[in-house]
C-alpha positions, 0 to 999 in steps of 0.5 A, a space after each residue: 175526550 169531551 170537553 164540555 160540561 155534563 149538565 151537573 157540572 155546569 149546574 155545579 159551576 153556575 151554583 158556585 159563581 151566584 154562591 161565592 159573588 153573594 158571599 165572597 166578594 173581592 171586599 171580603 178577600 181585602 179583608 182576610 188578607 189582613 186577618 190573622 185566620 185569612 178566612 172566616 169560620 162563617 164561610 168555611 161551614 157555608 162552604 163545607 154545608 153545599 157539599 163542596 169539601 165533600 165532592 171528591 169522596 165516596 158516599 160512605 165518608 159523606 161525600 158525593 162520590 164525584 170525580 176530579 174533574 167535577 172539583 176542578 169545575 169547582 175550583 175554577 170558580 174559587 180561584 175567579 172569586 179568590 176564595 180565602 179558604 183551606 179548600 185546596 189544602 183540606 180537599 186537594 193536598 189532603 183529603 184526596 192524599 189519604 183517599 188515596 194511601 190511607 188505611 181504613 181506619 184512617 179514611 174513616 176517621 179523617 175524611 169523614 172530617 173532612 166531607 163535613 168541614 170539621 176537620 182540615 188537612 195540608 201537606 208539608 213536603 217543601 223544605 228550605 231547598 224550595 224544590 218538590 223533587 225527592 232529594 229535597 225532602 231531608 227530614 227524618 222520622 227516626 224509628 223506635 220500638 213504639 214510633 217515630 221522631 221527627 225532626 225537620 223545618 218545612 216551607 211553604 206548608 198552605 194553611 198550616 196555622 189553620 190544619 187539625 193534621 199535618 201530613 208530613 213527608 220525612 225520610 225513615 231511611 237515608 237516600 242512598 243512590 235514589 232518593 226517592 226511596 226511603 220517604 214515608 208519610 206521617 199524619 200529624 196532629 198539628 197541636 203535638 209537643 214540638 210541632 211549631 207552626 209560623 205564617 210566612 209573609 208572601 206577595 201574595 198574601 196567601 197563608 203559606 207556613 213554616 213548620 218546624 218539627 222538633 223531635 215530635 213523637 207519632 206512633 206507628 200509627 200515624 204511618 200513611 201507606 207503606 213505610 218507606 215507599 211514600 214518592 209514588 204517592 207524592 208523585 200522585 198528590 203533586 200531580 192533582 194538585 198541579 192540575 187543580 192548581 192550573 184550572 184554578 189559574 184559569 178562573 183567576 185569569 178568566 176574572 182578569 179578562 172580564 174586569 178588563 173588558 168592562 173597564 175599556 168599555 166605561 172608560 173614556 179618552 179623547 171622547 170615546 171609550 178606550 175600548 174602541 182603539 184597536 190597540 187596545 182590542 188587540 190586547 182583549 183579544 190577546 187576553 182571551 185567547 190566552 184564557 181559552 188556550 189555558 182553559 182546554 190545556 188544564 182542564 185535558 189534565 184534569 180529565 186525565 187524572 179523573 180517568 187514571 190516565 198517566 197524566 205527566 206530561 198532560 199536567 207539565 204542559 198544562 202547568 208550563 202553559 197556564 203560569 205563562 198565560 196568567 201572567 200574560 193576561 194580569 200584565 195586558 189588564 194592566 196595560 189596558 187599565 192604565 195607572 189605576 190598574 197599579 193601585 192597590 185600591 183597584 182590585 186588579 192587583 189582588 189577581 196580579 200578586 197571585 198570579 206571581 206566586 202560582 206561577 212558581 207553586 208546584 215548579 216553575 214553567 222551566 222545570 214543567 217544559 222539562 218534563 214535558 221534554 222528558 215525555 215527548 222524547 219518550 214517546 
């Protein structure tokens, strides 16, 4: 494995930093914060005009025909900027998922959306039992002659309230000994009769959505991939996303530890900068090697999603890793930064409630050890 950038990569990553420093300063993320939509329609169509939303998908529904992990590259710099867009819901959680398992018909229609930022895609799997595991899917989509009723609460949906479709995974068959088996996945729109979409208040600020399903009717249609046989899909699409979700903890992770070294170096205290005590050396130093460290483990899982290798235990330990360094490298800043860093006017903390709410996204470093457990045992 080559972990260094090919020369488009690195063209890609340097193109998105200068792009996202001029028109998604940090100023910028306080103020979606408090903005009902999170993001601006300006940003969005910049975003998808560079050909970013487009990046992972072939030439015929106007991507680029790039790899995954050319939009790991990419999503690195959003999450070191912040980016208060729906790109990893549009592009990782759905775009990619019906890549993935969509008819013709489907792909034609939704990723060509998609590629030109017209139209937005997420996930709703995650119920009021808060896992990712197959048993916690209880919504059920109950079949009839023309289609299918769904009925159901899901948590935790990103960027629901922005979405044009929802990808939906509710049970057409009861679980039985297994749960992974009757599950199906249903495209739908998110302005349906019965479909009711709430943002959910979160440390983190990020729009994360409740949305309820009452009784909403889909055709046989709206089916993605084979009915019944929708966890091995899943499975695939909560692996990407853990993936992505790592090499995007890198990049906040990687702004952490520049805000930090640049403050302790202006900072002074008893006549000398702060950064000249070795204590305080010794936390950068810590910083970086917990930045580095994330960064070679995070972006192995993506290089082995981008080969179509079995990823699992690459993507566990990546994911057990990054949410622990993270943390570790947000809680050194703040210990180098001193009261300031507690303030909210000081964007440290802006990195720091994030870095609390990825650090449970897509399971807890607990579970990941597990299943990297799982894995080693195995062989």
């Amino acid at each position: 494995m080559d972990m260094g950038l090919s020369e488009i990569q690195q063209m890609l990553k340097n193109s998105a930093r200068e792009f996202l420093a001029q028109e998604c300063p940090l100023t910028l993320v306080r103020e979606m914060e408090d903005d009902p939509q999170g993001f601006t329609d300006d940003l969005w169509r910049q975003v998808s005009s560079l050909g970013w939303t487009g990046i992972p998908f072939p030439e015929q529904y106007g991507g680029t025909g790039g790899s995954f992990l050319d939009l790991a590259v990419l999503v690195e710099e959003m999450g070191r900027a912040l980016l208060p867009a729906p790109f990893f819901a549009t592009v990782v959680l759905g775009g990619l998922t019906v890549l993935d398992a969509g008819n013709d018909d489907q792909k034609r229609d939704l990723l060509t959306g998609v590629c030109a930022g017209t139209v937005r895609l997420t996930l709703a799997l995650t119920e009021p039992s808060a896992t990712t595991a197959a048993w916690g899917v209880t919504t059920t989509a109950d079949a009839s002659a023309d289609g299918y009723a769904i009925n159901g609460v899901k948590l935790f949906v990103p960027d629901a309230h922005a979405a044009d479709t929802i990808i939906v995974a509710a049970r057409t068959a009861p679980a039985g000994a297994n749960p992974e088996q009757g599950i199906t996945l249903f495209l739908v729109p998110s302005h349906a009769d019965g479909v009711t979409v709430e943002q959910i208040s979160t440390i983190g600020n990020e729009r994360l959505c409740e949305v309820r399903l009452d009784n909403v009717w889909v055709d046989a249609a709206a089916v993605l991939g084979p009915v019944g046989e929708g966890w091995p899909i899943i499975r695939r699409t909560l692996a990407r996303a853990t993936a992505a979700h790592c090499v995007q903890m890198v990049g906040g992770a990687d702004a952490v530890l520049e805000m930090t070294v640049e403050y302790v170096k202006q900072r002074t205290q008893f006549g000398r900068p702060v950064g000249s005590f070795q204590a305080v050396q010794h936390h950068c130093a810590n910083m970086a090697t917990d930045v580095e460290g994330a960064r070679q483990i995070a972006y192995q899982a993506a290089w082995a999603i981008a080969e179509g290798e079995p990823a699992r235990r690459e993507v566990a330990m990546a994911k057990a890793w990054c949410s622990g360094a993270y943390q570790r490298v947000c809680s050194l800043g703040h210990q180098c930064h001193g009261a300031i860093g507690f303030t909210m006017e000081h964007n440290l903390q802006l990195y720091t409630r994030r870095a609390k709410v990825q650090e449970l996204s897509y399971g807890s470093t607990h579970e990941h050890k597990e299943i990297a457990l799982q894995e080693i045992e195995a062989g």
